[in-house]
KOLLOMI-667203 format. One record per residue (C-alpha): x, y, z; chain; residue in one letter. Coordinates in steps of 0.001 Angstrom, whole numbers, plus 500000, padded with zeros to 6 digits. Example, Ala and Ser with C-alpha at 12.3 -4.5 7.8 and 13.67 -1.06 7.14 Angstrom:
BEGIN
((512300; 495500; 507800); "A"; "a")
((513670; 498940; 507140); "A"; "s")
***
This chain:
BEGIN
((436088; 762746; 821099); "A"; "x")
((439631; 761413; 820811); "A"; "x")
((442736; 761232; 822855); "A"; "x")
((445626; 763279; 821059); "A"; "x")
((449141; 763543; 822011); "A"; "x")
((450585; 766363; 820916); "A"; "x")
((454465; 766205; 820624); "A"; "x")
((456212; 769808; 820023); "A"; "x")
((458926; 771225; 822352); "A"; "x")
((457884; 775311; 821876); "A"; "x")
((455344; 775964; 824865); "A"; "x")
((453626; 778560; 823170); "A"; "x")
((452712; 776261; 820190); "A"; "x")
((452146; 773959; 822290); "A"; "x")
((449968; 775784; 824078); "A"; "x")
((448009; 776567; 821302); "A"; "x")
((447577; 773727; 819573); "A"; "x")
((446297; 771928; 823360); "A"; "x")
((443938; 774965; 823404); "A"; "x")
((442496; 774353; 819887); "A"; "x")
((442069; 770786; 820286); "A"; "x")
((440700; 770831; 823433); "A"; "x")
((438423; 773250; 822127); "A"; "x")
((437391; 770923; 819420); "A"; "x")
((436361; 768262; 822111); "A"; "x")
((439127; 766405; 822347); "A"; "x")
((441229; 765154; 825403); "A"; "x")
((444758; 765718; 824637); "A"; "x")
((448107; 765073; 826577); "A"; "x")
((451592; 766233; 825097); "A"; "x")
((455114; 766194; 825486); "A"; "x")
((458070; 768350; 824391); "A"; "x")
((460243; 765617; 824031); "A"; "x")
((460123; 762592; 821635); "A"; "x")
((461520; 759817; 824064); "A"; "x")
((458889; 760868; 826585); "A"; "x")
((456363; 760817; 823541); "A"; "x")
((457667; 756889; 823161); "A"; "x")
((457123; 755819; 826866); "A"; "x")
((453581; 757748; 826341); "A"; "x")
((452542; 755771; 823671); "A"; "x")
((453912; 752616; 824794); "A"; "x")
((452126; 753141; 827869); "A"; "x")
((448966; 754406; 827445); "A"; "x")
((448148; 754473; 823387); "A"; "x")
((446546; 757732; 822307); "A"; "x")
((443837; 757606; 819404); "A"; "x")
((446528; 760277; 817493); "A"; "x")
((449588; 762224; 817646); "A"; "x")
((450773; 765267; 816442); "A"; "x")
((454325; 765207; 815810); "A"; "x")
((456581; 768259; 815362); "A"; "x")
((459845; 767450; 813748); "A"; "x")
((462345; 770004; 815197); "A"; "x")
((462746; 768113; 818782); "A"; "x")
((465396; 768457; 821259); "A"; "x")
((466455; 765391; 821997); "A"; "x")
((465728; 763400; 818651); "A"; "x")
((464877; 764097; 815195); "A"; "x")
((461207; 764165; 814511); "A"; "x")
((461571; 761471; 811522); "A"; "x")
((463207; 759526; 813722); "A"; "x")
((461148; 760256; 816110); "A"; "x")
((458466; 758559; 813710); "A"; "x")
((460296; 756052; 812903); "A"; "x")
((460758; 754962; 816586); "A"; "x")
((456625; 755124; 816699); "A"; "x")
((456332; 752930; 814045); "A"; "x")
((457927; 750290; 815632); "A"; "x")
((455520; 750557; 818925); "A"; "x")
((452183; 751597; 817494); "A"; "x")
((449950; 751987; 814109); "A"; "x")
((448381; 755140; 815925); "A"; "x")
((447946; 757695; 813365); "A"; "x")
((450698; 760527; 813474); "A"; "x")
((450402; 763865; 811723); "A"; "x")
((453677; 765364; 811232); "A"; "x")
((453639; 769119; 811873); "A"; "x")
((456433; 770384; 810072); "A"; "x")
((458248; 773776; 808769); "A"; "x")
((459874; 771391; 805745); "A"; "x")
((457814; 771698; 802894); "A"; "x")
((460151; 770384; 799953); "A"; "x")
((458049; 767794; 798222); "A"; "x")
((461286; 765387; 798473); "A"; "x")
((460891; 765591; 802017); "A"; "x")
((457057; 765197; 802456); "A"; "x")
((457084; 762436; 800351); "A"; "x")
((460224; 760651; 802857); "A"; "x")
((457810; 760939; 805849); "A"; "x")
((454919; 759682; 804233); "A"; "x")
((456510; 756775; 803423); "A"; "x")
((457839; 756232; 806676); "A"; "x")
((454925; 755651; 808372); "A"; "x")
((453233; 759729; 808664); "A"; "x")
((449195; 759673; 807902); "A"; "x")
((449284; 763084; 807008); "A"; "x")
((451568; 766218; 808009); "A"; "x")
((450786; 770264; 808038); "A"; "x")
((453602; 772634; 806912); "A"; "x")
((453639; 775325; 809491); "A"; "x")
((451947; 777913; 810160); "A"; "x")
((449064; 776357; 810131); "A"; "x")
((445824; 777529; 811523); "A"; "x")
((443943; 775237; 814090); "A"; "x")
((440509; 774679; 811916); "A"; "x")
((443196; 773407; 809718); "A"; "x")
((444881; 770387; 812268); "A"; "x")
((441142; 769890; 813618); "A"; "x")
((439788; 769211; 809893); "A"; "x")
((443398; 766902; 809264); "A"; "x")
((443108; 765206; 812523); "A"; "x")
((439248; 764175; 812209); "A"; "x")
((440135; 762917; 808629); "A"; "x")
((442518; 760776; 809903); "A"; "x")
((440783; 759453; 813075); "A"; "x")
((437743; 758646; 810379); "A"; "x")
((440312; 756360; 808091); "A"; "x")
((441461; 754628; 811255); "A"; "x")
((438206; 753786; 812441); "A"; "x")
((436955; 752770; 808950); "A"; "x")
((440347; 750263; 808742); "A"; "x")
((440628; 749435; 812370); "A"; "x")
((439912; 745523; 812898); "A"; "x")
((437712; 744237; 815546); "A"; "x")
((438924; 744104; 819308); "A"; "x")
((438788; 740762; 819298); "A"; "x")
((439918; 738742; 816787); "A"; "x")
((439377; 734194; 816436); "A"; "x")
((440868; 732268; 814336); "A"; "x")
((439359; 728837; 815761); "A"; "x")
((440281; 728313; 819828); "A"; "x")
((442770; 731444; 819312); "A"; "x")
((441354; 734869; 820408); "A"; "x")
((443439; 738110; 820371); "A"; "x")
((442787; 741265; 821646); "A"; "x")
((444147; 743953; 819965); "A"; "x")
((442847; 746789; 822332); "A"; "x")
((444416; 745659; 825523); "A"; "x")
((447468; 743055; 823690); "A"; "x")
((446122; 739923; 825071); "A"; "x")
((445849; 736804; 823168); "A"; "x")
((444180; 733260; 824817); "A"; "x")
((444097; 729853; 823025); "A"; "x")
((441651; 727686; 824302); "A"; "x")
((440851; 730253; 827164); "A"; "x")
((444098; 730284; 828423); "A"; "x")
((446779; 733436; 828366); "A"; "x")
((449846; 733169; 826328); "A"; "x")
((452666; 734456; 827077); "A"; "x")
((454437; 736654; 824481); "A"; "x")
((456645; 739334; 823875); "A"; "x")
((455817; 742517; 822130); "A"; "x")
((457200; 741673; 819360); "A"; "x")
((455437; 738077; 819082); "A"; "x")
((452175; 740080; 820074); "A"; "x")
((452478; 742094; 816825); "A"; "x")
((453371; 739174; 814410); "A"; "x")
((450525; 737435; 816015); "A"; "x")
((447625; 739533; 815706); "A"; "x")
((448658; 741112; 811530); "A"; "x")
((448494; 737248; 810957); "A"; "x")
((445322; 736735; 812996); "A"; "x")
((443578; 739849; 810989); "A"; "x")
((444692; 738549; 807823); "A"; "x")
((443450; 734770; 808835); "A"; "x")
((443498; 732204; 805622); "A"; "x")
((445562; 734591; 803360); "A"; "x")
((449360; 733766; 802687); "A"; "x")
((451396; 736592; 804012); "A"; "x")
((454697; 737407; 802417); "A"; "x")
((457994; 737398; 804645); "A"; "x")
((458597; 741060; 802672); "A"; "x")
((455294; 742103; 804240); "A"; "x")
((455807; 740745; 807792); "A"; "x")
((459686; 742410; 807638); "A"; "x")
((457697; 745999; 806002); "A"; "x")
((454756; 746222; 808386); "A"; "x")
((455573; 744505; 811577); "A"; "x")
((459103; 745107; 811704); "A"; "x")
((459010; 748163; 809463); "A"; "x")
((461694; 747568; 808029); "A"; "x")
((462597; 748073; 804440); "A"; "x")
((465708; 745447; 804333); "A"; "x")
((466434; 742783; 806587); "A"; "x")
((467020; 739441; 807124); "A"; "x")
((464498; 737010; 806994); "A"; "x")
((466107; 734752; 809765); "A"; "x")
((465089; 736534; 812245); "A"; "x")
((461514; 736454; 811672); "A"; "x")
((462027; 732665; 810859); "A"; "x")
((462779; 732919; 814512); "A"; "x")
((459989; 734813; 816270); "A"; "x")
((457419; 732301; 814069); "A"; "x")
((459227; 729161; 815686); "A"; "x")
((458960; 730767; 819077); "A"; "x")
((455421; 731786; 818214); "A"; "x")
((455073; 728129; 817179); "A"; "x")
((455956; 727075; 820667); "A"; "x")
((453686; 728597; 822463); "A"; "x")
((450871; 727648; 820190); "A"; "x")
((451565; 723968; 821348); "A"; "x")
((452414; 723282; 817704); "A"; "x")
((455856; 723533; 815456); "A"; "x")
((457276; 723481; 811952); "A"; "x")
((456809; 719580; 811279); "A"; "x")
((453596; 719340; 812455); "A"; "x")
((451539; 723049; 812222); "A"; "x")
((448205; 723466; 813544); "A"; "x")
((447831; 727420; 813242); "A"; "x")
((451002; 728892; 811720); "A"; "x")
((451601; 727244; 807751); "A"; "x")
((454464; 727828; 806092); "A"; "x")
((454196; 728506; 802334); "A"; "x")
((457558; 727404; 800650); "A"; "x")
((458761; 730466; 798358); "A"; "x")
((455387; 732684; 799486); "A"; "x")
((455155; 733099; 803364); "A"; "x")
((452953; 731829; 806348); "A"; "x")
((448933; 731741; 806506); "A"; "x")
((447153; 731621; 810271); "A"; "x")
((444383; 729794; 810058); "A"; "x")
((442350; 727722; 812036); "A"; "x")
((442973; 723811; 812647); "A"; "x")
((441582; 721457; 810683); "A"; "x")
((438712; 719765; 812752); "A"; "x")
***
């Protein structure tokens, strides 16, 4: 069983795509409106989401866009678009998979247990350790040493992609595509969140113990040298 949020402002669709799901075993919550979908998310992650595009109060790619930036929580885009121009746009911006509608429910239940099965299969462990350094990734906690640190969302996520990708070299490009999903931008600012990430890791630029910087490639986590 999985939790699903199901995000699509007509009640009757709604309706029927909560009945089919639930149906199906799953517990499922929804929304009609893609800010409230956010602060859902945000606040208590879902295992999926269904995402209609035509919403009320913001545009369902922006919508996904938005989701992105919060969560890595598989979204299948239910959509009446089916120009492959258009298909191929949300794909890239972050949809798992997407239905063109009308669609029957075997159809979403088959999509949505694909997807849930590729998440699983990818999903890291809860608890990743990289030397004194243990973050959760479940409940966005990390200790070093046994003790909490302090960070910001956005520190969080930089944090724990480096952590599950201990003793590789990570590109700036790749930080700025998958953590700040972002396509352009500048690389200052994520210069920034690794010096404040540095900080509370007891441990800076000059003299790294975690976080190494890579001239001309990017930064590796990995654990200190005994």
């Amino acid at each position: 069983m999985a939790t699903v949020l199901v995000v699509e402002d007509d009640d009757f669709v709604r309706a029927a795509i909560i009945q089919e799901l639930t149906r199906q075993g799953h517990a499922v919550r929804s929304a009609g409106r893609a800010l409230d979908a956010l602060r859902d998310i945000a606040q208590h992650p879902p295992d999926a989401v269904v995402l209609d595009l035509g919403l009320p109060d913001l545009d369902g790619s922006e919508a996904l866009k938005m989701i992105r930036g919060v969560s890595e929580v598989p979204v299948i885009v239910a959509t009446a678009r089916d120009e492959e121009a258009e298909i191929v746009r949300l794909l890239r911006a972050g949809a798992d998979d997407y239905l063109v509608k009308p669609f029957s429910g075997d159809h979403l239940a088959a999509r949505l247990d694909a997807v849930l099965r590729r998440a699983r299969a990818a999903a890291p462990p809860e608890v990743l350790r990289v030397g004194g350094l243990a973050v959760n990734v479940n409940r966005r906690e990390a200790t070093l040493g046994g003790a909490p640190l302090a960070l910001t969302r956005r520190e969080f996520d930089l944090l724990a992609y480096l952590a599950a990708r201990a003793g590789r070299v990570v590109s700036r490009r790749e930080l700025r595509t998958e953590v700040w999903r972002q396509a352009y931008g500048e690389d200052q600012t994520i210069d920034v969140h690794l010096s404040w990430l540095r900080r509370k890791l007891g441990e800076s630029a000059a003299a790294p113990r975690y976080l190494h910087t890579v001239r001309g490639v990017g930064v590796m986590l990995s654990a200190p040298a005994e």
